[in-house]
C-alpha positions in Angstrom: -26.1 25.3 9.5 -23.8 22.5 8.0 -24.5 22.0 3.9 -24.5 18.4 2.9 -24.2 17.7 -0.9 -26.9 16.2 -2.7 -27.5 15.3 -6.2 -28.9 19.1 -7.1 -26.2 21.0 -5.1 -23.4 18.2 -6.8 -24.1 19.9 -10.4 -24.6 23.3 -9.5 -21.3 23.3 -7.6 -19.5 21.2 -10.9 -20.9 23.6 -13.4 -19.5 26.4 -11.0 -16.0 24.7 -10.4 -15.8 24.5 -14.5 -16.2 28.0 -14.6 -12.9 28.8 -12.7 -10.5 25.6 -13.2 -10.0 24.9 -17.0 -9.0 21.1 -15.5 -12.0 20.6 -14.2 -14.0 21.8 -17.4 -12.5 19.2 -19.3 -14.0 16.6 -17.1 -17.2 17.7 -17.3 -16.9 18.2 -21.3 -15.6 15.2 -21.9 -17.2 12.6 -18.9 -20.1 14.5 -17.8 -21.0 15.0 -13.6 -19.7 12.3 -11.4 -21.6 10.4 -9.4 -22.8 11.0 -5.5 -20.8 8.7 -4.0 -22.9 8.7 -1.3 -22.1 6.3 1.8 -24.0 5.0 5.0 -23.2 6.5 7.9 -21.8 4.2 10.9 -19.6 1.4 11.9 -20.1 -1.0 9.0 -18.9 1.7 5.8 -16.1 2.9 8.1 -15.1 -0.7 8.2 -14.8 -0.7 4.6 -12.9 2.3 4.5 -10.6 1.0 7.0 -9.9 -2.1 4.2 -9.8 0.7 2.0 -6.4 2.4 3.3 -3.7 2.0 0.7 -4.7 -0.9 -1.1 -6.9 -1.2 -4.2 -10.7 -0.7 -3.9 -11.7 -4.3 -5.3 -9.4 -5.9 -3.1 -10.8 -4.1 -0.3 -14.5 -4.7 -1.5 -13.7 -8.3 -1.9 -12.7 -8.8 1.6 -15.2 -6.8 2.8 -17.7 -8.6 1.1 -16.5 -12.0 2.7 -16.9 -10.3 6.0 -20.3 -9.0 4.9 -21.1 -12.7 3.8 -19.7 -14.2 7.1 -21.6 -11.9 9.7 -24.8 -10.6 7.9 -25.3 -7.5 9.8 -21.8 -6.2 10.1 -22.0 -4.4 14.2 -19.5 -3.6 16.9 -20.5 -6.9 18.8 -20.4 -9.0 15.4 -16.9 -8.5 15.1 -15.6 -8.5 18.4 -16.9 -11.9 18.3 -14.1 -12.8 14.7 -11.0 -14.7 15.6 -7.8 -13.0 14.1 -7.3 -16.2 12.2 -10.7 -15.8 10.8 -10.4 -12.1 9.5 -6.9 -13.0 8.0 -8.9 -15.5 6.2 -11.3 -13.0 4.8 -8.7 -10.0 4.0 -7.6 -8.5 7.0 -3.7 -7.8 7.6 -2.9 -7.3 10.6 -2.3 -4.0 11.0 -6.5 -3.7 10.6 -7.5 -6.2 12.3 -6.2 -4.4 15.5 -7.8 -1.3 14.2 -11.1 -2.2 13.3 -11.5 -4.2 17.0 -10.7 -1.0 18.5 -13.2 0.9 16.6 -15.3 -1.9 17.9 -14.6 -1.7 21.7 -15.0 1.9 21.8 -18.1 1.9 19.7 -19.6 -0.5 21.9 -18.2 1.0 25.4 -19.5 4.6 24.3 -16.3 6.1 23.9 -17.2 6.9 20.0 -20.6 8.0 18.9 -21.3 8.4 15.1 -24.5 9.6 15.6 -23.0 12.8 17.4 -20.6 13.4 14.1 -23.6 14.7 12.3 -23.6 17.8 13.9 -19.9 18.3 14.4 -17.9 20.7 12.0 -15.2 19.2 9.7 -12.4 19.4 11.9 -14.0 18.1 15.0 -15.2 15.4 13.3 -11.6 15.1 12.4 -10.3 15.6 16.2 -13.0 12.6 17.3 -12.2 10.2 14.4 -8.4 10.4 14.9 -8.1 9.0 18.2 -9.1 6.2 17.2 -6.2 3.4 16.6 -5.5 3.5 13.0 -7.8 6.4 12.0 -6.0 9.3 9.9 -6.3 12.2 8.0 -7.3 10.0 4.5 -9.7 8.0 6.4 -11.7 10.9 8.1 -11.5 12.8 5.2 -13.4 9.9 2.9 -15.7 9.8 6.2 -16.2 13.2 5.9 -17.1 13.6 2.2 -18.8 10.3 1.5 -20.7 9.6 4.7 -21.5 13.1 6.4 -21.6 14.9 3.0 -19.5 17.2 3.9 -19.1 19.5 0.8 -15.2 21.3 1.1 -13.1 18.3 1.5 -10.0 17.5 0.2 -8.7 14.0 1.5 -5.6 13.6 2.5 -2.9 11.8 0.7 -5.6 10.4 -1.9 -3.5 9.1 -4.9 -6.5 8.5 -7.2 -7.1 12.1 -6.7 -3.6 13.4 -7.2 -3.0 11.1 -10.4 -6.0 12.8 -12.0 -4.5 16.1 -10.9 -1.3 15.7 -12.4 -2.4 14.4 -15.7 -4.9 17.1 -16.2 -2.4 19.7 -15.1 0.6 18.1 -17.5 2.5 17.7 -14.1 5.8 15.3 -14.0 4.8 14.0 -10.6 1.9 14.2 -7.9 1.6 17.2 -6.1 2.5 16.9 -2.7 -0.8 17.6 -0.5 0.6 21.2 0.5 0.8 21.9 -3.0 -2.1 20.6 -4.2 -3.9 22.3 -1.6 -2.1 25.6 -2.3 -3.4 24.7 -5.8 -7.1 24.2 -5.6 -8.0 27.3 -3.4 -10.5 28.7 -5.7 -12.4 25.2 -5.7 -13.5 25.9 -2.5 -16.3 25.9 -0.7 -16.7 22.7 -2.9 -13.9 20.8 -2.9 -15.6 17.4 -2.2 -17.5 18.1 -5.7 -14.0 18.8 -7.2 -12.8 15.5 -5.7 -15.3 13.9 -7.1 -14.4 15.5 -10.6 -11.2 13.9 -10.2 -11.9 10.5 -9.3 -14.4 10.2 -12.1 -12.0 11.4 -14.5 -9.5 9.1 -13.1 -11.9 5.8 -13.4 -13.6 6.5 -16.7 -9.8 7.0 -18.4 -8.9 3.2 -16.9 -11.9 2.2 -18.7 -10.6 3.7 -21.8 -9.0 1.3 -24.4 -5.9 2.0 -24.3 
């Protein structure tokens, strides 16, 4: 049976994760439970994660919000039928541009199925997503634990994450992700809820006056 995380099973597993990480206790002392972060399933919110990849989430929500504005309901066919001029015009570079119309095409030839992710486990989901042009570890990772639920995910290469981890740990530098993996061990079997400690200690100390 795969577990998905909900809002019950999200505190149970934070209170638990405080209990063995003194990090991570902080965060909940000081900022409380993170949110869900709960995502839609399919092509649209994998498009956004696409504009996600290593740029800042409002620019990415900005340009994905122009595309949102432009084509209503955001399908496969909808934007195989964008000009590249177009989507450079709304916030696509064009590395993604070649991406996200290959995601299309295979969506819409029936090469990729997100319906039959639901009942994958983590790493095939992982094997299915990556061979798709421009599809990585981070992004089926973020697929993974915001989309599918997944609840022991730690994505790959996620700087928000590793910044948090650093400070909270007094570290010089980010870990790299063996390390950090090495590192969080006794988070799992919930290491999207610990994630999610992280990022919401990350963005509620931005928010802090400095």
């Amino acid at each position: 049976m795969i577990v998905k995380l909900n809002e019950t099973n999200l505190i149970e597993a934070a209170q638990w994760l405080a209990e063995r990480d003194k990090g991570l206790a902080k965060v909940l002392d000081n900022f409380g439970y993170p949110p869900l972060w709960a995502r839609e399933p399919g092509f649209s919110t994998l498009v956004h994660i696409i504009l996600e990849q290593q740029v800042s989430l409002a620019s990415a929500n900005a340009a994905f919000q122009r595309l949102k504005a432009y084509v209503g309901n955001l399908t496969p066919a909808a934007f195989s039928s964008l000009d590249d001029d177009l989507l450079r015009n709304i916030g696509f570079s064009r590395q993604k541009t070649p991406y996200v119309r290959a995601l299309a095409n295979a969506v819409l030839s029936g090469r990729f199925d997100f319906n039959a992710l639901s009942d994958l486990s983590d790493e095939q989901v992982r094997d299915e997503m990556k061979q798709l042009k421009g599809i990585g570890d981070w992004t089926a990772d973020i697929y993974l634990s915001e989309c599918l639920l997944r609840p022991d995910i730690l994505p790959k290469g996620d700087i928000a994450m590793q910044e948090a981890f650093r400070v909270l740990n007094g570290l010089t530098e980010r870990p790299v992700h063996d390390l950090f993996e090495a590192s969080t061990q006794h988070w799992r079997p919930w290491r999207s809820v610990g994630t999610r400690m992280l990022w919401h200690f990350y963005l509620c100390r931005r928010k802090q006056p400095s």
